[in-house]
C-alpha positions as CSV (number, residue, x, y, z in Angstrom):
1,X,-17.2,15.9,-10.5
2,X,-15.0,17.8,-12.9
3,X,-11.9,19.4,-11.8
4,X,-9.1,21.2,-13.9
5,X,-6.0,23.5,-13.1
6,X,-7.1,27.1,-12.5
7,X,-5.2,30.2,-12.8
8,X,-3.9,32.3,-9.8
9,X,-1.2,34.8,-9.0
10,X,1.8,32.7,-8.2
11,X,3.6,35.1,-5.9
12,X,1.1,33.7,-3.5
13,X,1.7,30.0,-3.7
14,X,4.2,28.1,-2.3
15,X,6.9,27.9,-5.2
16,X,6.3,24.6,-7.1
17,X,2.5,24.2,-5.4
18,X,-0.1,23.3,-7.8
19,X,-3.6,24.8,-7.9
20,X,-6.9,22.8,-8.4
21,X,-10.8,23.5,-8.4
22,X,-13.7,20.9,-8.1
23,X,-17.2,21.6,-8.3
24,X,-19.4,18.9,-6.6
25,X,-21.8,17.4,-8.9
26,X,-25.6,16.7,-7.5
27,X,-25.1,12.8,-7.4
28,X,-21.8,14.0,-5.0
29,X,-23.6,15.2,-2.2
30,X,-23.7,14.2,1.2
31,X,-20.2,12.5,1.1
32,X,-17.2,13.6,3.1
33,X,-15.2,15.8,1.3
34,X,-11.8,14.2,2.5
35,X,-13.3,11.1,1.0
36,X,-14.7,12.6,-2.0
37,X,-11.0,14.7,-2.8
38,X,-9.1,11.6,-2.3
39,X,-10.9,9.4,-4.9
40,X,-11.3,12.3,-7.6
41,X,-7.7,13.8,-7.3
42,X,-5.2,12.4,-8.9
43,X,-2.5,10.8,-6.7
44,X,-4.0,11.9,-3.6
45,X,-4.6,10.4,-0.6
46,X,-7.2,11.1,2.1
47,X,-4.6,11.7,4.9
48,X,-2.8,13.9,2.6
49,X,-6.2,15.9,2.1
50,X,-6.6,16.1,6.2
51,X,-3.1,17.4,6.2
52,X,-3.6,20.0,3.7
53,X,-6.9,20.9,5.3
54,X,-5.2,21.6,8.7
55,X,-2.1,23.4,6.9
56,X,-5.5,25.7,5.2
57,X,-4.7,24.9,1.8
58,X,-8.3,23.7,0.8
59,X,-11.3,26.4,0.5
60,X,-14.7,25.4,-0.1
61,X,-17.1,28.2,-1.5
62,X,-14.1,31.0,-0.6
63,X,-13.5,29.8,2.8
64,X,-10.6,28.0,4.1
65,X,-11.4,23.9,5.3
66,X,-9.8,23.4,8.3
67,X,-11.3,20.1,8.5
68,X,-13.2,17.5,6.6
69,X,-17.3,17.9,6.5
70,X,-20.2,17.0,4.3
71,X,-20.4,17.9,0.1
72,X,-23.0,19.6,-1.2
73,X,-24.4,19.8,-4.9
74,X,-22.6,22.9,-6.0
75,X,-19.8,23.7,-3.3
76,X,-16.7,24.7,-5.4
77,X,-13.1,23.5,-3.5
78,X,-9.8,24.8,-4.5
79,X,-7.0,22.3,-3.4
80,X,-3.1,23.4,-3.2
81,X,-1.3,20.6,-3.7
82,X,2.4,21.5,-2.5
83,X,5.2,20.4,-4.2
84,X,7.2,17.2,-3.2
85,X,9.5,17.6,0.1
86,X,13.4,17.5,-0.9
87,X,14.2,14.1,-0.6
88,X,16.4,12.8,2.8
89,X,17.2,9.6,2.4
90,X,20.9,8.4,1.5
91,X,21.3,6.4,-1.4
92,X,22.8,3.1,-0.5
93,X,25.2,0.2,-2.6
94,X,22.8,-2.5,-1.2
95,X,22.1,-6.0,-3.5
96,X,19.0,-6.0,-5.1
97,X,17.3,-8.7,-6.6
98,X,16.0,-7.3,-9.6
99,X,13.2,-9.7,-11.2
100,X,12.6,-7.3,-14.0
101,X,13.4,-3.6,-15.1
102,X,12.9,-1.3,-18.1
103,X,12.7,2.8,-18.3
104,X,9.3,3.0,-16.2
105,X,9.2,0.3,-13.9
106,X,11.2,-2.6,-12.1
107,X,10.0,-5.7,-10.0
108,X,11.8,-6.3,-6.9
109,X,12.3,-9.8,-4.6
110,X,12.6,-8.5,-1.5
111,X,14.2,-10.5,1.8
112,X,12.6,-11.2,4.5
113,X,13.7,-8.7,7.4
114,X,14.2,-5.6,4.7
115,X,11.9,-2.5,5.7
116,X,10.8,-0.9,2.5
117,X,11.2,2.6,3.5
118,X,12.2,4.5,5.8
119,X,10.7,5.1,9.3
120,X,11.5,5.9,13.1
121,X,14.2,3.3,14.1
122,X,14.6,2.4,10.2
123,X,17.0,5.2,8.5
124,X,18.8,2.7,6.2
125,X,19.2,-0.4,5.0
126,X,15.6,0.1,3.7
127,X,14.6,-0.9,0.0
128,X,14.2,2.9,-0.8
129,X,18.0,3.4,0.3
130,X,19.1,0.9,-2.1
131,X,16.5,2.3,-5.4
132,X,18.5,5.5,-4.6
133,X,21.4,4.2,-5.0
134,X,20.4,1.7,-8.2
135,X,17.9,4.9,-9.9
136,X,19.4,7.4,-8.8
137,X,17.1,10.2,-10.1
138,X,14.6,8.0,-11.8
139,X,11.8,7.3,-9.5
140,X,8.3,8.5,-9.4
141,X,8.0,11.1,-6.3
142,X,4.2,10.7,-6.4
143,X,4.0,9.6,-2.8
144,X,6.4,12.3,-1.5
145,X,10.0,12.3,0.8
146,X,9.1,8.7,2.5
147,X,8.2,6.3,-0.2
148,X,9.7,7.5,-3.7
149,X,8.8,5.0,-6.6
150,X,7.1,2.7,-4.4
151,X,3.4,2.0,-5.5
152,X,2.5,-0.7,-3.0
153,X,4.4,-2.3,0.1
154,X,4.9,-5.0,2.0
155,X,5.8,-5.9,5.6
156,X,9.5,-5.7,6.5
157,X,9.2,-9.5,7.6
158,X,6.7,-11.1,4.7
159,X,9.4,-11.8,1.6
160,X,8.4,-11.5,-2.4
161,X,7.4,-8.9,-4.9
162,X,7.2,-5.3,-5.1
163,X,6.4,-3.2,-8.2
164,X,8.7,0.3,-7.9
165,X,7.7,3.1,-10.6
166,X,10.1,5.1,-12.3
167,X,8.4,7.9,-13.1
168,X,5.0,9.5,-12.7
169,X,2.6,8.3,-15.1
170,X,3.9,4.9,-14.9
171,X,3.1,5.3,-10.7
172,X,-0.8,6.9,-11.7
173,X,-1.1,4.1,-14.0
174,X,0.0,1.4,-11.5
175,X,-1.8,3.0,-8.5
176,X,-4.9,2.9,-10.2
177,X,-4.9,-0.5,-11.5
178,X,-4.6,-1.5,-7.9
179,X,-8.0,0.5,-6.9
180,X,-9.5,-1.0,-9.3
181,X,-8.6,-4.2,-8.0
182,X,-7.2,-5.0,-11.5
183,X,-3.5,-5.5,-10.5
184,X,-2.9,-9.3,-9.7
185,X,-1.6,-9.8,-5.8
186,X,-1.1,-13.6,-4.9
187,X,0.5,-14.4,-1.5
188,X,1.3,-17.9,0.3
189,X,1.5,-18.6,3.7
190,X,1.4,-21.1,6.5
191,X,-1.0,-20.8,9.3
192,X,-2.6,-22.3,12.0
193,X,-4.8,-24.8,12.8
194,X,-6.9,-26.4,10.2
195,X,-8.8,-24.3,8.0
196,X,-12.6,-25.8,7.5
197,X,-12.9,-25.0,4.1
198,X,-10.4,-25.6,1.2
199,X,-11.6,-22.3,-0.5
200,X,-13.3,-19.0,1.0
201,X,-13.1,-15.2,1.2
202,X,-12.8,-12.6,4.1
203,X,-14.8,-9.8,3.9
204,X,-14.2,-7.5,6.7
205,X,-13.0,-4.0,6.9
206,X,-9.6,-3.0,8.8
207,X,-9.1,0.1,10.5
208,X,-6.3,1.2,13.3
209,X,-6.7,-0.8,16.4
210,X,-8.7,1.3,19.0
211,X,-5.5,1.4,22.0
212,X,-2.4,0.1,20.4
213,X,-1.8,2.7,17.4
214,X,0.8,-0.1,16.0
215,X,-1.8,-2.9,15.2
216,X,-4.5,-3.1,12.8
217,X,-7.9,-4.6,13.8
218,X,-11.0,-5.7,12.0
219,X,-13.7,-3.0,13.2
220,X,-16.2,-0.8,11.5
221,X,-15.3,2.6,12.9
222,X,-13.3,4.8,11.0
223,X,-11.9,1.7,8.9
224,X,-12.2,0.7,4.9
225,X,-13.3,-2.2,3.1
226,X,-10.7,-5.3,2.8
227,X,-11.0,-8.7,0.9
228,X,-8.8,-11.5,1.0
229,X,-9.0,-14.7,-1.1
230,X,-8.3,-17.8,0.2
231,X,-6.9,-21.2,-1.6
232,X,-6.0,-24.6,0.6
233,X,-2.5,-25.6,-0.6
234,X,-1.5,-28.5,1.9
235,X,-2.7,-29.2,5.3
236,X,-0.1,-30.4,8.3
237,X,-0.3,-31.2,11.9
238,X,-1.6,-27.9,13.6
239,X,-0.8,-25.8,10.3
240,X,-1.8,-25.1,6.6
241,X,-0.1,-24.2,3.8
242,X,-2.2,-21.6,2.1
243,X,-2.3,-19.6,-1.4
244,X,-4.2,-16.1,-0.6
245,X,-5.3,-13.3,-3.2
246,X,-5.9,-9.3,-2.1
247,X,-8.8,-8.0,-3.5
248,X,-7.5,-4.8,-1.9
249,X,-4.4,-3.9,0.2
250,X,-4.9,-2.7,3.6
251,X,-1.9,-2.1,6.2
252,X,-1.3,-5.7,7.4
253,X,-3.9,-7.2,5.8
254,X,-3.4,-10.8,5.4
255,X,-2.5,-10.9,8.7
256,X,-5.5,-9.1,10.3
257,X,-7.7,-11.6,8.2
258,X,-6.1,-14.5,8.9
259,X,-6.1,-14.1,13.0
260,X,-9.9,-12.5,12.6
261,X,-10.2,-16.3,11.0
262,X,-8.8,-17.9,13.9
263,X,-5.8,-18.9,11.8
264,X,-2.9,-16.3,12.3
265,X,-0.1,-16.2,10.0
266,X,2.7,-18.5,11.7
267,X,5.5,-16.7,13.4
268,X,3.5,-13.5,13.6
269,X,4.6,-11.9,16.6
270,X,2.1,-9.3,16.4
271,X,-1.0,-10.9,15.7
272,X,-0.1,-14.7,16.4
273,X,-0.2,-16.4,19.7
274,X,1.9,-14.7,22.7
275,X,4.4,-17.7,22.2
276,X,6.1,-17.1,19.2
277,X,8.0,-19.3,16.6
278,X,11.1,-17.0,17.1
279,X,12.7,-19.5,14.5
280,X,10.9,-18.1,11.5
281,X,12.0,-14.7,11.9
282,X,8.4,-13.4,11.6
283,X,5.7,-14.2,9.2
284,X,5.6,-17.0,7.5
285,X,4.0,-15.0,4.5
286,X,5.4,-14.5,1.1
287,X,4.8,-12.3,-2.0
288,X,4.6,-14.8,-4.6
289,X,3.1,-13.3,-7.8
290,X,2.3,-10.2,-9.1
291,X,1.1,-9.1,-12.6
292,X,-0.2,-5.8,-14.4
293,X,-0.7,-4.1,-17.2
294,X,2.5,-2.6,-18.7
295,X,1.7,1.2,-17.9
296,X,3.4,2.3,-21.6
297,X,3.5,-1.5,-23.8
298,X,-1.2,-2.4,-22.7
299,X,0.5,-5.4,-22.4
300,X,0.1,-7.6,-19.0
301,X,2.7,-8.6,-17.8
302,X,3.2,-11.5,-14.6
303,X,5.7,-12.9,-12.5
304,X,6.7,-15.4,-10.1
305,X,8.8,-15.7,-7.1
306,X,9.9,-18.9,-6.1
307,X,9.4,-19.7,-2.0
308,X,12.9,-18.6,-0.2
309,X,14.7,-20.8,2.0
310,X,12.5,-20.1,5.1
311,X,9.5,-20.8,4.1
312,X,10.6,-24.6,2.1
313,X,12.6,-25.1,5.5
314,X,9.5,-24.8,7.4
315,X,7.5,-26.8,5.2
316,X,10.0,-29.3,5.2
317,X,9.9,-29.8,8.8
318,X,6.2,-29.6,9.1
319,X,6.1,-32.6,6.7
């Protein structure tokens, strides 16, 4: 598939709104097109082609797509991207723990109990509040008015590392390291029970729980291929201590994995037993390393975030 920036009379657009074509190549057939669009476009995501299909901003063949179907050899799409939305969030003085920083990137620690960005019942306090305040201006606006800069995320309760782009190309570059399953993603956590094997790998995809929208579930409708890593650190009475890499990075999941296991995270309240360790605060799950390659420098860069106070605590006592 080939697609480039075509010409058109701009009185027509939405002010700011970019125009693209694609023609479908022969091998291309047969896939659906939301699918198809969201892997060849850059920094495009297949809900964000669903929504622009239902807003009519995506013809196929001279006819608007008001939903996603089947490609055929030949079919020529033209895509309006619209421009970002204004940006509502207030910028606030909150601490960050900056782990590293230079003109196109930065590397965050976050706490456990910080929401990355902003949601229903989560206007501030959020990491993106306090990037607004620290970068002002200088964040990539890639993913639009929610998540500004932020290339990946990670659950308001798991603690650890997140990579924030400063601009554009650094967020392109970043984002597609991580489909390529070339950007390094190394977690620890304590679960339980007593895992069989010291070393393994879950291979199951994760989709949106069938009748509670707010969970994710292992299933094969309308879902997408997840792989987690799994290393035996220590083993305990009733838990384990254990080191696990993303192959990708689906909405919760280390957590969906590790309760499809039999071995939830511990203090999950969503995916844990109903009785709760209320004292963790939530997962016991932390971002412990990440690495890439420098989107400007080629070079690889990796780094390390030492266990916080919970999770030591809970070891401690475990021991």
């Amino acid at each position: 598939m080939e697609h480039k920036a075509i010409p058109q009379d701009m009185e027509m657009l939405e002010i700011g709104s970019e125009m693209m074509t694609v023609t479908v190549l022969p091998e291309e057939g047969g896939i659906r097109l939301d699918k198809l669009l969201s892997e060849k476009l850059p920094d495009c995501t297949r809900s964000a082609v669903q929504h622009w299909m239902e807003q009519g901003r995506i013809t196929k063949n001279g006819k608007v797509l008001r939903k996603s179907g089947k490609s055929s050899p030949g079919d020529v799409l033209t895509i309006e991207i619209p421009p970002p939305e204004l940006l509502d969030v207030t910028p606030e003085n909150i601490p960050l723990d900056i782990v590293y920083e230079d003109k196109d990137l930065l590397v965050v620690n976050k706490p456990k109990g910080m929401v990355v960005h902003p949601a229903p019942g989560h206007s501030n306090g959020t990491l993106v509040n306090a990037l607004l305040y620290h970068c002002g201006d200088s964040l990539s606006g890639i993913n639009g008015v929610i998540r500004p800069g932020i290339v990946h995320r990670i659950d308001k309760d798991t603690s650890g590392l997140l990579i924030v782009a400063k601009n554009d190309t650094a967020h392109r570059h970043l984002a597609e390291q991580i489909k390529a399953h070339t950007f390094t993603r190394l977690y620890e956590a304590v679960v339980y029970g007593k895992l069989k094997e010291d070393t393994g790998t879950i291979d199951a995809p994760i989709g949106r729980h069938p009748t509670d929208r707010k969970r994710m579930c292992v299933t094969e409708k309308n879902s997408r291929n997840a792989v987690t890593h799994y290393e035996v650190l220590s083993r305990y009475n009733g838990f384990t201590h254990v080191r696990l890499r993303l192959e990708t990075g689906r909405t919760h999941q280390i957590r969906v994995h590790m309760a499809y296991l039999g071995h939830p995270v511990a203090g999950d309240p969503v995916y844990g037993p109903k009785k709760v360790l209320t004292a963790l605060g939530g997962q016991c799950l932390h971002a412990r390393v990440i690495g890439f390659i420098h989107p400007a420098t080629g070079e690889y860069l990796e780094f390390t975030s030492e266990l916080p106070p919970y999770f030591t605590a809970f070891l401690k006592k475990l021991t």
